[in-house]
N, C-alpha and C positions, 0 to 999 in steps of 0.2 A: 504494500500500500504506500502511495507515494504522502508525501505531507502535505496540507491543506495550505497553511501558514504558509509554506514557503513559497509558493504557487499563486498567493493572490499578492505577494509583494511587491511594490510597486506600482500596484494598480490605481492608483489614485495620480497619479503622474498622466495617465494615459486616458484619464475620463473627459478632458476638455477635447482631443482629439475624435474621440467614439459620439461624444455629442457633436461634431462637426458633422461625422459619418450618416449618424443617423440622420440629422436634418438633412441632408444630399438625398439619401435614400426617399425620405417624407416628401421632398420635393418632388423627388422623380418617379415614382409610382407605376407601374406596369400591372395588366392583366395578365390572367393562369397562361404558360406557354408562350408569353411575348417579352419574358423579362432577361431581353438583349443587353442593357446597357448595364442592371443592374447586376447580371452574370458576370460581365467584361470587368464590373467595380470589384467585386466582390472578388473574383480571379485574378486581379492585379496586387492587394491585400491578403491573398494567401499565398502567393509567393513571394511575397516581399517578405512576407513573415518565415520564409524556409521550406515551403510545402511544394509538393512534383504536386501541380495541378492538372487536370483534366477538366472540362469543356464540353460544352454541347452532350451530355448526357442525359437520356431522357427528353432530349430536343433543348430544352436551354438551361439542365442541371448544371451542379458547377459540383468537383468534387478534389479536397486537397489533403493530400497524404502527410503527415509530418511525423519520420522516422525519427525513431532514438533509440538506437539499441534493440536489446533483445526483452521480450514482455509484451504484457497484455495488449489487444487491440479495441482502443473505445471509438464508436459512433459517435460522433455530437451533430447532432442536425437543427437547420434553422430553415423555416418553408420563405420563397422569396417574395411569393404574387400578390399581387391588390386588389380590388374589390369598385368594381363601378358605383360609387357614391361618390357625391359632390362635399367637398368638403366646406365646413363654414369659417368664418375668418376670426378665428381666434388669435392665431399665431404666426406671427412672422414669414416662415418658412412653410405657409401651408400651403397646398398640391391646387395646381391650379392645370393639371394634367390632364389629358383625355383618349381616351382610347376606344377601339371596334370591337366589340363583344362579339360570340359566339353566334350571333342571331347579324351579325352585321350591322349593328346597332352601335353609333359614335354616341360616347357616355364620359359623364367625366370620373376620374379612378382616383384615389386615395385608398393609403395606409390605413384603412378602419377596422383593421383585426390584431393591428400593431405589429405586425411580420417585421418591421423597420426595425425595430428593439430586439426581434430574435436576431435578426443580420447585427445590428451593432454589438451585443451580446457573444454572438459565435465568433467572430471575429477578435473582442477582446481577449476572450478565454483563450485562442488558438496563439495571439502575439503573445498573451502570460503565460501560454507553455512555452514556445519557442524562444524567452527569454530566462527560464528554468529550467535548460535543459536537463541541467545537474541535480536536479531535483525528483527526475522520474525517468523512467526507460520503459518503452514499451511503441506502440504507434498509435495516431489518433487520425480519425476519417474525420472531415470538415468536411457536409453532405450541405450543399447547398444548392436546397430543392427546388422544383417547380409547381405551379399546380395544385397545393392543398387544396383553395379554396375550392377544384370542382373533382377531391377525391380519387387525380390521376397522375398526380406526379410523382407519387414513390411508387409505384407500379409503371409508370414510364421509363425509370431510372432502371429499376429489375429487370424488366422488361428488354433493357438495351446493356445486359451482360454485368449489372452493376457487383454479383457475387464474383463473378468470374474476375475481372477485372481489376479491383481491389484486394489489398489484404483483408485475412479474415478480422471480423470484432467478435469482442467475448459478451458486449452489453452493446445496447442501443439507449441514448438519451437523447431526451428531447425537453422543449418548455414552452410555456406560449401564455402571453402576458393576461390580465384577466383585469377586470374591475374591482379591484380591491387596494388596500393600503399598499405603497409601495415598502417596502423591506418583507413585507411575508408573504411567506412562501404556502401553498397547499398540494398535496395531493393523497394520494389513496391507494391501497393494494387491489387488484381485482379491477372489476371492470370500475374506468375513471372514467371514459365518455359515449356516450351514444352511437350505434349505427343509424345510418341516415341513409333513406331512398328518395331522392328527385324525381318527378312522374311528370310527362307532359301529357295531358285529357284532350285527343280534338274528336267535337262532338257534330256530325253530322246531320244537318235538318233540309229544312225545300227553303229557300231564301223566297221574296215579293213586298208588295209593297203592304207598308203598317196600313191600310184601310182596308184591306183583305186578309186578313190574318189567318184567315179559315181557307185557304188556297195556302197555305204555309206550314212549314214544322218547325216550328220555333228553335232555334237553337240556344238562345240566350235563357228562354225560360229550364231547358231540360240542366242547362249546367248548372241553372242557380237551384234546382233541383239538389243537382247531386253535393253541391259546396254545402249544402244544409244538410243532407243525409251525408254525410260523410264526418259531419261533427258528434253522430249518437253511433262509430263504432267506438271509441275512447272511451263512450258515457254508457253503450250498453251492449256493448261486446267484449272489452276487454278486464280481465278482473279486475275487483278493488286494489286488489297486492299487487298488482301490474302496473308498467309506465307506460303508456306510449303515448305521443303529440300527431296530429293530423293535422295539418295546416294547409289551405290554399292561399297561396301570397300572390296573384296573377293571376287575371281574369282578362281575358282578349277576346271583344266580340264585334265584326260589324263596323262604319266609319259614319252610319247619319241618321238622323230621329225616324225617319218613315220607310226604311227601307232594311225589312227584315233579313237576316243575313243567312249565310247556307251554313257556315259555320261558326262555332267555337269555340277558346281554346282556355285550358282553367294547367296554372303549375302546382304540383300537389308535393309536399314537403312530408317524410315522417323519420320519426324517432323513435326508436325502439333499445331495449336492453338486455333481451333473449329471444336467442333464435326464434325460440316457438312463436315469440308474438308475432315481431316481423313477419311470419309469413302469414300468419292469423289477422293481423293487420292488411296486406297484401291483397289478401284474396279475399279480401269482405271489400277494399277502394274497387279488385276489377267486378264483384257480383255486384256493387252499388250503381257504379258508370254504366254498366251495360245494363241492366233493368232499369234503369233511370230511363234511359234513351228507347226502350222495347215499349215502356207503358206510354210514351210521346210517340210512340207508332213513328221513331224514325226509320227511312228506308236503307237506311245505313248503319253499319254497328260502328260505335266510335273504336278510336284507337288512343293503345297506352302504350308510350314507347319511355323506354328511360333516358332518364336526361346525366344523372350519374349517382354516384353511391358510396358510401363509408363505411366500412367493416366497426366491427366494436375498437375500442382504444383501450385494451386490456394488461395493465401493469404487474410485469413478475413480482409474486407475493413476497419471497424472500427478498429479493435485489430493491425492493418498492423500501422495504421495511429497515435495509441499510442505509439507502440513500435518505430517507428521512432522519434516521439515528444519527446519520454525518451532520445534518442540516442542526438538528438542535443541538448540535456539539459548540456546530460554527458557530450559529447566530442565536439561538436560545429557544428557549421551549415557547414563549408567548408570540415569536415568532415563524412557527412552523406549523402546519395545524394539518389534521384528516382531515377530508373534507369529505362530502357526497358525489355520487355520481355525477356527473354534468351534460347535461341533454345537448349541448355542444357535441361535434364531431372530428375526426383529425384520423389521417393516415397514415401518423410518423408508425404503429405500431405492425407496418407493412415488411419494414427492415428485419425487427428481433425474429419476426414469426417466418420471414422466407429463413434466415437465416440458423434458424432455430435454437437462438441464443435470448438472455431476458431482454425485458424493456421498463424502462421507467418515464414517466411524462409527468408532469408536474406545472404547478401555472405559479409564477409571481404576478406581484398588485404594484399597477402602474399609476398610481395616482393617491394627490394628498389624502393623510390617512383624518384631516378634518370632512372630508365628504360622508364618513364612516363613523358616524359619533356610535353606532351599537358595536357590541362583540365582532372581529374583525372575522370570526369565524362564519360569520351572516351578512356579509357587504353583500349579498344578493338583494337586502331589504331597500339598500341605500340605490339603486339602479329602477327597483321596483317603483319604490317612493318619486321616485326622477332626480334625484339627489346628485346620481351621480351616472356617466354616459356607459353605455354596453358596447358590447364588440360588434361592428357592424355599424356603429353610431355614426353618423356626421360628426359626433363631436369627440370624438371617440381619440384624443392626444392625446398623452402621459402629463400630467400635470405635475408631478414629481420627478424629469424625467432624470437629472443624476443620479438621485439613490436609485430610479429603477435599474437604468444601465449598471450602477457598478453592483447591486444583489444578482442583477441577472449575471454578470459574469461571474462572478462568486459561486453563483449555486452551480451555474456550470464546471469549473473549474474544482467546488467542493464534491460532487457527482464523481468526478472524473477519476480525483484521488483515490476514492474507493477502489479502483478496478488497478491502476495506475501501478506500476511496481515501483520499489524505491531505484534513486541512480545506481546504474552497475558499479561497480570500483576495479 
């Protein structure tokens, strides 16, 4: 085991630079599979730091090897992409970016999941190893992925020889910033966050004009049909001891007041926390859609096609249970905390499971811990309340962002120690 101490030394020397980083990053913002520029940043920064990088992995992965000796091999992963949300003008350096979404749809894109704080964070941790090297022996993979947000870029990266290609790891880590105080840290053994399936509904009807309604098949009625039946399988399908969320976030129908359309189109979101539901869930959205559209006597059966999906995020019980033991070593017990599952999503735990080695995932709190006047074990009340902004928010900046940056490199770096061997002599 390498030493914690000696590992974050110096790191305060290098916190004005990482906040430089980050704000470049917040500024320049990229969607899932277009983050060209932010790859190119990010790969000039791990080699400067010592690392044999590789490029275009995964289509725009970035991945940087940094040897030391003979010893353990750790993962440290930080996802790169952004998120089509317009950001509002709080700060300085906010994203004033725009980009072609998947639907070919020009949108504007910001950091609203905080990915800029994992990239500043990876990168810190990767310059404090490589300036310790005396400190540990072993090798560490700087995975710097593509893609989270739509569930395909650690399965891209796989997918394009990413086992073969690298040295093997003995652990997979990862983190991902959260609304909560910044300096504490949360996570959990066993499943930590949610499977997710994205669905797109297109419902076919007889389109004409709104004064003949009865020469029509409404499409706009059958879907609002189904958005309403599709909120009592949660309420009276799935058990009380059960989780699962159904959401329709997107409703697309039609362009004018009198003129009933042929189709359309509803995006359906779910969350699940055991196999069984998910498909219990699954198969009650496709008996819902299609008798929805059957009792409208459409002459067409709609179609459900995916749009993408998230495996569970399931943290190894033992390696879950050290790396937090490390945490309240470093930074204290009132700062480390279990927490519950999180109906959030993420596919870092793609890596530990092809590889078949643990994984641990864990979230630090990016923002003042006055936003959070209850137990900091419940900052979900403070986001509820509107107190304070969630992931995916417009307003969704680090309002604390030095102590985030430098806990977030710290927990990476105290993570890492665990696995880490001491320097060879």
């Amino acid at each position: 085991m390498a030493t914690h101490g000696t590992l974050i030394d110096g790191l305060n020397t290098r916190l004005d630079d990482l906040e430089a980083l980050y704000q470049d990053l917040h500024q320049h913002p990229e969607l899932s599979f277009q983050e060209k520029r932010t790859a190119s940043l990010l790969a000039e920064r791990l080699a400067a730091a010592g690392c044999e990088v590789t490029t275009g992995v995964g289509k725009t992965g970035v991945v940087g090897v940094l040897r030391n000796g003979v010893g353990p091999g750790v993962l440290l992963r930080a996802d790169m992409d952004a998120l089509p949300v317009k950001e509002i003008d709080r700060v300085t350096y906010r994203s004033r970016a725009t980009g072609t979404d998947p639907d070919g749809v020009v949108t504007p894109v910001m950091h609203a999941c905080g990915h800029d704080t994992h990239m500043a964070a990876l990168i810190g941790a990767v310059e404090q190893l490589a300036a310790h090297r005396d400190a540990w022996s072993g090798s560490v993979l700087a995975v710097c992925q593509p893609a989270e947000e739509l569930g395909a870029g650690a399965r891209a990266m796989l997918d394009d020889g990413f086992l073969d290609r690298f040295p093997p790891f003995d652990v997979a880590l990862g983190q991902h910033i959260s609304s909560a105080p910044s300096t504490h840290l949360y996570a959990r053994p066993g499943v930590f966050m949610a499977a997710a399936d994205s669905l797109r509904v297109t419902v076919y009807g007889r389109g004409g004009h709104g004064a003949v309604p009865q020469a029509t098949i409404d499409p706009v009625v059958i879907a609002s049909s189904i958005v309403l039946r599709l909120q009592t399988i949660v309420s009276r399908e799935v058990a009380p001891t059960d989780v699962a969320v159904v959401t329709v976030a997107s409703f697309h129908a039609g362009s004018k007041e009198n003129v009933i359309p042929a189709e359309a189109e509803l995006k359906v979101n779910v969350r699940t926390f055991k196999p069984e539901v998910r498909t219990q869930v699954m198969d009650a959205i496709t008996r819902i859609v299609r008798a929805e559209a059957a009792a409208a006597g459409a002459e067409r059966e709609p179609v459900i096609a995916p749009i993408n999906d998230f495996p569970l995020c399931v943290n190894d019980v033992a390696a879950t249970r050290t790396v937090m033991a490390a945490f309240t070593e470093a930074f204290g017990e009132g700062h480390v905390h279990e927490t519950e599952p999180k109906a959030g999503s993420e596919d870092f735990g793609c890596f530990g499971e092809a590889a078949g080695v643990p994984s641990v995932f864990w979230n630090f709190g990016g923002f003042d811990p006055a936003l959070y006047p209850d137990d900091p074990t419940r900052a979900h009340l403070a986001v509820v309340s509107g107190q304070a902004p969630s992931n995916h928010s417009p307003q969704f900046v680090p309002t604390g962002l030095r102590p985030t940056l430098r806990r977030a490199v710290e927990a990476m770096l105290t993570a890492s120690a665990v696995w880490l061997a001491p320097a060879s002599r």
